[in-house]
N, C-alpha and C positions, 0 to 999 in steps of 0.2 A: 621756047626753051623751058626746060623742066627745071624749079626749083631744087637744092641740095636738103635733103630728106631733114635735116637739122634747121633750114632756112628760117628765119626769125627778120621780120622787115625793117626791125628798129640794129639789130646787128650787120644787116644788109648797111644803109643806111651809114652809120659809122665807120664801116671799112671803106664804105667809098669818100666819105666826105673826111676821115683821116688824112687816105691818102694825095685828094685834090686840094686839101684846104692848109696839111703842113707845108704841100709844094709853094703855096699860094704864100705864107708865114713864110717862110723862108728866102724867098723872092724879093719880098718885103725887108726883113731882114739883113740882107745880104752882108754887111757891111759891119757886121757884129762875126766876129772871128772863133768865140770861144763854142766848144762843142757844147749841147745840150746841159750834157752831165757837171759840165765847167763854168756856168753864167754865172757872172757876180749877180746879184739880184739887188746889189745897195747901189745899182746904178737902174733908173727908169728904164730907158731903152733896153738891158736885157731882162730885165726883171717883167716887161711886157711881153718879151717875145717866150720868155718860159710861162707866161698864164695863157697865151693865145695858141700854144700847140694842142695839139688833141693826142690824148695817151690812150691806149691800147685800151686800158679801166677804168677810162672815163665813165660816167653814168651819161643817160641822155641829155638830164640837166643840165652840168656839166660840161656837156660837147657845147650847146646851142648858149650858154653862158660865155665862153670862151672865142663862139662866134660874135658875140655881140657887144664881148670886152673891144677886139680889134675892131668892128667897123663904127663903135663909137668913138674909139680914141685917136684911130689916125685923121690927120687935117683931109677935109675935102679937096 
């Protein structure tokens, strides 16, 4: 398969792991009602689930930050 002539691996990269890893946050989540836009943040449990989503303008830092917030903080 031929790359998209703009193809960029770290942009590659981010649209897949957006889309497999909010599924993944969210999953997790489940049980927190309010939309994205709507989380109180002065409660822990949403206030993690809005630093563990991955945004569109993330930087890479950023994404792999956000990865390492949630799979330190949830219990094993």
């Amino acid at each position: 398969m031929t790359e998209p002539h703009n193809f960029t691996s770290t942009e590659q990269f981010q649209d897949v792991n957006k889309r497999i890893w909010n599924q993944l946050i969210r999953e997790y989540f489940r049980d927190v009602s309010a939309s994205d836009d709507n989380l109180d943040l002065t409660t822990p449990r949403q206030a993690l689930l809005k630093a563990c989503l991955h945004s569109e303008d993330d930087s890479l830092l950023l994404t792999i930050g956000r990865m390492n917030l949630f799979l330190h903080a949830i219990p094993i």
